[in-house]
C-alpha positions in Angstrom: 69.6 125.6 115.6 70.8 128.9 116.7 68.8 131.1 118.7 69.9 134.9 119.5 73.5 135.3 121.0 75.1 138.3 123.4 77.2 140.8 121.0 77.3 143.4 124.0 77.7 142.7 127.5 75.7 145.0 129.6 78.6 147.2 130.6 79.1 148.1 126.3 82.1 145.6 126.1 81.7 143.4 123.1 81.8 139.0 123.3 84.7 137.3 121.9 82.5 135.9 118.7 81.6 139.8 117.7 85.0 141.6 118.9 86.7 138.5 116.4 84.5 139.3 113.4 84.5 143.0 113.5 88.6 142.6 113.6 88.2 139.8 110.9 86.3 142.4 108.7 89.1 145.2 109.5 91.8 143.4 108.5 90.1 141.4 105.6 91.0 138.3 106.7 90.6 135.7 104.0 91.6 132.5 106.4 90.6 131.5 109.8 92.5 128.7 110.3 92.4 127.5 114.1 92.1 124.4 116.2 88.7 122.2 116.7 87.9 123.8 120.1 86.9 126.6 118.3 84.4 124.6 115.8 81.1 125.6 117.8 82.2 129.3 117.8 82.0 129.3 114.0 78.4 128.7 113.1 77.6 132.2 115.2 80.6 133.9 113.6 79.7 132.6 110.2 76.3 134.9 111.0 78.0 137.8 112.2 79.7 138.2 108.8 76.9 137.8 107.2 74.5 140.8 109.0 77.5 142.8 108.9 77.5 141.9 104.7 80.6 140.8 104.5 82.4 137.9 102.5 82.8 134.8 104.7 86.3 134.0 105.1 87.4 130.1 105.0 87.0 128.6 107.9 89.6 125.6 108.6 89.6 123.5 111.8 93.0 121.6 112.8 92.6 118.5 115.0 93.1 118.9 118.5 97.0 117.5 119.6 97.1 115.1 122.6 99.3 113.6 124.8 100.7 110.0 124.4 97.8 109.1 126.8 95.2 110.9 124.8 95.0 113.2 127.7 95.1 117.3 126.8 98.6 118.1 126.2 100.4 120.5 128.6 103.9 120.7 130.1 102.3 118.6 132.9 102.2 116.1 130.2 105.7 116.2 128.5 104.7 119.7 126.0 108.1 121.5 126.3 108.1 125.5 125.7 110.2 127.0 122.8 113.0 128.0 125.5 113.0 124.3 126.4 113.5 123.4 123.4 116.0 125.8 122.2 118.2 125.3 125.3 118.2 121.2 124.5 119.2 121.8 121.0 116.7 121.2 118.6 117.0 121.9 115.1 114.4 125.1 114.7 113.6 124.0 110.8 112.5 120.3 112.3 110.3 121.4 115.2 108.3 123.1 112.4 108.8 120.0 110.0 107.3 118.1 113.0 104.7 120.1 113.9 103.5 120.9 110.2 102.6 117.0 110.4 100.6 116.8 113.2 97.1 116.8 111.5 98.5 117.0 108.2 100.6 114.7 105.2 102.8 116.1 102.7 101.7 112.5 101.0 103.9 109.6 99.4 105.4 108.8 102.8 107.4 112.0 103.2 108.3 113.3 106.3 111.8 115.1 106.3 111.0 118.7 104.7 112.7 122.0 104.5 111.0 125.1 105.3 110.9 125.2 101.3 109.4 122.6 100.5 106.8 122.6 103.8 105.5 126.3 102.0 105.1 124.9 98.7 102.9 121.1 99.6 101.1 122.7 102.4 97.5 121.9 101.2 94.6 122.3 103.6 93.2 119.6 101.6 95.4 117.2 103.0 94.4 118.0 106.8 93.0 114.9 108.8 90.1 115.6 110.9 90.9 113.4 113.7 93.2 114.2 116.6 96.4 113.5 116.7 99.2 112.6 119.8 102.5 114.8 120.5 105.4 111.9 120.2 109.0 114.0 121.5 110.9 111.0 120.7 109.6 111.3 117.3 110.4 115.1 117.4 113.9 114.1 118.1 114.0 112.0 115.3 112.7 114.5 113.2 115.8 116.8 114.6 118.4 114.2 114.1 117.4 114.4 110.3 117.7 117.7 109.9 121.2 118.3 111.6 121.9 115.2 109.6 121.2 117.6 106.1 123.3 120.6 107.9 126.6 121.1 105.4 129.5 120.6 108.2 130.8 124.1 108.5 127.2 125.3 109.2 127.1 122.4 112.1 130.1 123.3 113.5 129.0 127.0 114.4 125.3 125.5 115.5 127.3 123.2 117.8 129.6 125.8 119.4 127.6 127.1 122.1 126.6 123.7 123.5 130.2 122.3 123.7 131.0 122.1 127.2 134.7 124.1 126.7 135.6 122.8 130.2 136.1 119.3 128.6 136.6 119.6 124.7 139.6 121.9 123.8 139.0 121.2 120.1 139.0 123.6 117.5 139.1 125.1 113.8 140.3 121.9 111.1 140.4 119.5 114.7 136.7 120.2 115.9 135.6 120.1 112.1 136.9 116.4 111.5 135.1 115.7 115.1 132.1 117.2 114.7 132.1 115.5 110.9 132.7 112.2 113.4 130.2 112.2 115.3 127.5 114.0 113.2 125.1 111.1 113.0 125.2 110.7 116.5 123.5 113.8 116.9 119.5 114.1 117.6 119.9 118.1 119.2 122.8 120.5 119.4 122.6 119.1 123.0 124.0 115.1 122.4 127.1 117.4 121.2 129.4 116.8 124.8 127.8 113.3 124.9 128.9 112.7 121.4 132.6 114.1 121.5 133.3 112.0 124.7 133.7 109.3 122.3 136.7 111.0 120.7 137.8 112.7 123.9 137.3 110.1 126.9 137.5 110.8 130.3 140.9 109.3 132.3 138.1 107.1 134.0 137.0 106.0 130.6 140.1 104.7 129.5 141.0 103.2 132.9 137.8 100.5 131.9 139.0 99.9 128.5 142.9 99.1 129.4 141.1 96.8 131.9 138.7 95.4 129.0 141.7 95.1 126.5 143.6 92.5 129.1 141.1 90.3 128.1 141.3 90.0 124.7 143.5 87.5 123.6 146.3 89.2 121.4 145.5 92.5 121.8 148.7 93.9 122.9 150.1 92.5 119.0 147.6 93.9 117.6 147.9 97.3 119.1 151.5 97.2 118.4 150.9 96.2 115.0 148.5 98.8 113.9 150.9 101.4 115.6 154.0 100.6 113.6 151.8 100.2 110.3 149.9 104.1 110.6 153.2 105.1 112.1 154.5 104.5 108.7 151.8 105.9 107.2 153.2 109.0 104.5 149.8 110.7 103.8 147.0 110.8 107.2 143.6 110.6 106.3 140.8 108.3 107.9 140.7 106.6 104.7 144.0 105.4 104.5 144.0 104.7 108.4 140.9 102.3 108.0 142.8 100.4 105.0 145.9 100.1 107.1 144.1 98.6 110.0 142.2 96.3 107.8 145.9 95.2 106.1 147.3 94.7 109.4 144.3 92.6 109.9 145.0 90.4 107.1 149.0 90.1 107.7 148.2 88.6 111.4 145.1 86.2 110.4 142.4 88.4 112.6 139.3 89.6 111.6 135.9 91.3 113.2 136.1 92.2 117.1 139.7 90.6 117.1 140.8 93.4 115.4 138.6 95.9 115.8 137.6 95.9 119.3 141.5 96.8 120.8 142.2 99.4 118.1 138.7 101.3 119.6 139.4 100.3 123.0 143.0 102.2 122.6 141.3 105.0 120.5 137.9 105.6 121.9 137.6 103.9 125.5 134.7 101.9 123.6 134.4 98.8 121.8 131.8 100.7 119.3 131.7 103.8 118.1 131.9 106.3 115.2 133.8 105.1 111.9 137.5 104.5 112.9 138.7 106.1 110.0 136.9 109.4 110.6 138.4 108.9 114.4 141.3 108.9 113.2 141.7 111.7 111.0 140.0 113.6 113.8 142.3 112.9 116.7 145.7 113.2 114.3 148.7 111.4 113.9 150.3 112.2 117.0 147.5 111.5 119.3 145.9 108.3 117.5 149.9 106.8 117.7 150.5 107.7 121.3 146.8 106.4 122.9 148.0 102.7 120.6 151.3 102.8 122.2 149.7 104.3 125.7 147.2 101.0 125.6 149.9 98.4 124.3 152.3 99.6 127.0 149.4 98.9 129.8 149.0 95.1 128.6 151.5 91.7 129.7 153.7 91.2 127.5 
């Protein structure tokens, strides 16, 4: 089905399809592994190699990686460059996890893998031939898994330079605990500032939750309660501080958002948040007794 083909142009410069084999034979290249758009080039390469008498190398074909709406994927269409990416904070080790399966399964489900385990499973066997869609919400999944995996001191230093120092003062054992906090918040090194707001509100922040607490019935007991009862505490760690919250709970007959909901109000500026025993042992003694007594204080007696 294939007829003659130009090698030389008419000015002596070689075509793409020879120039490629020649520097295929060169370097003995033993894979050619590229994407589908390259698929009708191969039949004339295969040729080449053979009236040049040399071995064929294996020729692989990866499916062609589309946007969501099938279109061809360019920044246009939501492809971010490695700088983008970089400066927003994605684990490097999960971009490659995420890209690895676009056109390809490890099999059995998986989809978290470490560079590792990504050099050992990769079987071109296991390649699909149809194409496949860029998902960055996935990719941010895939990223959130990854820092999730991160032992905490290795974290810590990945976080640094994307902690806005402006607003978050914390540091050595204090931004360890905090960082340990809010670690599965975290999708890229970026949610970081977002993240430690949580611990650290702004003054605006804890002007809404003073107003949120003066409607909850019994929150200025509770609040006083819970302050005299970790006050008391001899040995701080979050999970003493949960169990003396919960015991304060049972001495006043309140339970659930009752309880919960003023303590992380005081704390946090939020009725939800990280674990409130890791909040605690984050902010300290001193500053988790004076924001309780700072919020009781605001509330009618």
């Amino acid at each position: 089905d294939i007829g003659d083909f130009v090698i030389l142009r008419a000015d002596g410069r070689p075509t793409y399809n020879f120039a490629v084999v020649v520097d295929d034979v060169d370097m003995q290249i033993t894979h050619v592994i590229r994407g589908s758009g390259h698929l009708s080039n191969t039949p004339k390469q295969a040729l080449l190699f053979d009236a040049l008498e040399a071995r064929r190398p294996v020729f692989v074909h990866l499916p062609t990686v589309l946007a969501a709406d099938g279109s061809k994927l360019s920044k246009r269409t939501g492809a971010p460059g490695v700088d983008r990416l970089r400066e927003e904070g994605f684990h490097p080790h999960a971009v490659i996890n995420y890209l690895s399966l676009l056109g390809w399964s490890p099999g059995e489900d998986r989809e978290v893998l470490s560079l590792e385990e990504l050099a050992a499973e990769l079987d071109l066997d296991r390649l699909r031939p149809s194409n496949t869609v860029f998902d960055p919400e996935k990719m941010r999944w895939m990223s959130g898994q990854h820092i999730a995996r991160m032992p905490l001191a290795e974290l810590v230093s990945a976080l640094e330079p994307y902690i806005d120092r402006d607003r978050f003062h914390a540091s050595g054992r204090e931004l360890e605990l905090g960082v340990d906090a809010i670690r599965t918040r975290l999708q890229t090194y970026g949610d970081v500032n977002d993240a430690l707001s949580l611990l650290y509100p702004s003054p605006a922040a804890f002007q809404n939750a003073h107003g949120a607490l003066a409607t909850i019935v019994g929150a200025r007991e509770v609040l006083g309660a819970v302050r005299d009862r970790l006050a008391s505490m001899e040995s701080w760690t979050g999970e003493a501080g949960s169990e003396a919250v919960r015991e304060v709970g049972r001495q006043m007959g309140v339970k659930g958002a009752q309880l919960f909901h003023p303590v992380r109000l005081a704390l946090c500026g939020a009725e939800s948040g990280p674990d409130l025993g890791m909040v605690m042992a984050a902010l300290g003694r001193v500053s988790v007794l004076e924001r309780l007594a700072n919020a009781a204080a605001r509330l009618p007696d």
